[in-house]
C-alpha positions in Angstrom: 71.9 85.2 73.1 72.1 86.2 76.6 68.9 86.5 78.6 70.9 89.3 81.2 74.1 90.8 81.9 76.4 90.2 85.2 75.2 93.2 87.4 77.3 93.1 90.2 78.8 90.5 93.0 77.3 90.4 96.6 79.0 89.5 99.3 76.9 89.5 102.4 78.7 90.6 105.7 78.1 92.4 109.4 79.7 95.5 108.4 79.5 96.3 104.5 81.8 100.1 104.8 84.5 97.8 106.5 84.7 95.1 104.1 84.2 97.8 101.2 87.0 99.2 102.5 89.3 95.9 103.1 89.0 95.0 99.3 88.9 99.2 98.0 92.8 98.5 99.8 93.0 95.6 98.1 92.0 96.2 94.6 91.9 99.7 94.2 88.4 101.9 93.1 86.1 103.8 95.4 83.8 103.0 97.8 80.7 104.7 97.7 77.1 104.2 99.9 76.9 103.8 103.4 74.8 101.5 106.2 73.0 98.1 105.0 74.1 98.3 100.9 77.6 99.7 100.2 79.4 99.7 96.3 82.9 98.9 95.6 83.5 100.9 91.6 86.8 99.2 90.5 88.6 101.2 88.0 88.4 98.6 84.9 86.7 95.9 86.7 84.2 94.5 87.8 82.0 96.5 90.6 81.1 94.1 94.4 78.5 94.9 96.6 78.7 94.4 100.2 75.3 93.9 102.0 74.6 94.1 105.5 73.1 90.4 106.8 71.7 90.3 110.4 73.1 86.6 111.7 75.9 86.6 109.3 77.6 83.3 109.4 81.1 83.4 107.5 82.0 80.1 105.2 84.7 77.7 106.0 87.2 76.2 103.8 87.4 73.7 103.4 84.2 72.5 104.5 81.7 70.7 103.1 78.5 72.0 106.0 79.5 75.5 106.3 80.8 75.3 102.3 82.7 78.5 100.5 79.5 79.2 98.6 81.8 81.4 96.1 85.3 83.1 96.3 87.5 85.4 94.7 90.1 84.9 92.4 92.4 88.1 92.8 95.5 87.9 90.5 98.9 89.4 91.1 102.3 89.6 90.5 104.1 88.6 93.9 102.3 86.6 96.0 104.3 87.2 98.9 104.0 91.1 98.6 100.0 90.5 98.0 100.5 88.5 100.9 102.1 90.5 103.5 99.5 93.4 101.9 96.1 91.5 103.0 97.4 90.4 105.9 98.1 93.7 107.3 94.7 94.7 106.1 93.1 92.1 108.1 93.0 88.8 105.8 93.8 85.5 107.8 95.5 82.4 105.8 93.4 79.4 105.2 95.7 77.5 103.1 99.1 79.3 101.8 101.8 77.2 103.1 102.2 75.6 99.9 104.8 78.1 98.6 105.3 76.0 95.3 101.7 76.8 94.1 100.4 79.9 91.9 97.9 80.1 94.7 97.4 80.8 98.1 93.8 81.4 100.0 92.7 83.4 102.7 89.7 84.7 104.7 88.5 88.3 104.4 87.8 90.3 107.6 84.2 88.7 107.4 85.4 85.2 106.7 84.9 84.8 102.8 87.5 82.8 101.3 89.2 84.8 98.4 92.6 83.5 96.5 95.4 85.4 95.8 96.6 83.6 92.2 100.2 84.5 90.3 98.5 82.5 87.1 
């Protein structure tokens, strides 16, 4: 038996409405709230949170003193339309160059690593 349920995933940021609104263009749903807490309601999935953290320091990938911490797994069905899609949004490539993998990661406009995965 479980002892609780998933609630929701945090990501902490300097700006929770603009990185709300990176992945709403991302993934779809609606972005509701405003100032330090703000939701991200998915339609069929899973809700985020983005939380405003004073001294944010974003992750680095690969790296193992400044580590990811988490990521997202995002998956589509092109990876080079998701691509050109994030980047306009703002993403930046961490590691995509491998065009024969299923994956490809980049930073959000905060610095979290996410992947976008054709698996």
């Amino acid at each position: 038996m479980a002892l609780a349920k998933l609630g929701v995933v945090v990501l902490d940021c300097p700006d929770p409405r603009a990185l709300a609104g990176f992945y709403a263009a991302v993934l779809g749903g609606t972005v509701e709230g405003d100032g330090d807490w703000v939701d991200l309601k998915v339609p069929g999935g899973q809700a985020l949170a983005f939380q405003q953290a004073s001294g944010f320091v974003p992750p680095e990938w690969p790296a193992a003193d400044r580590s990811q911490q988490f990521h997202l797994d995002l998956t589509v069905e092109d990876l080079d339309a998701a691509e050109k899609g994030v980047l306009e949004l703002g993403a930046r490539p961490l590691d995509a160059e491998d065009r024969s993998r299923t994956f490809r990661v980049y930073a959000d406009p905060a610095g979290h690593p996410f992947c976008l995965c054709a698996c």
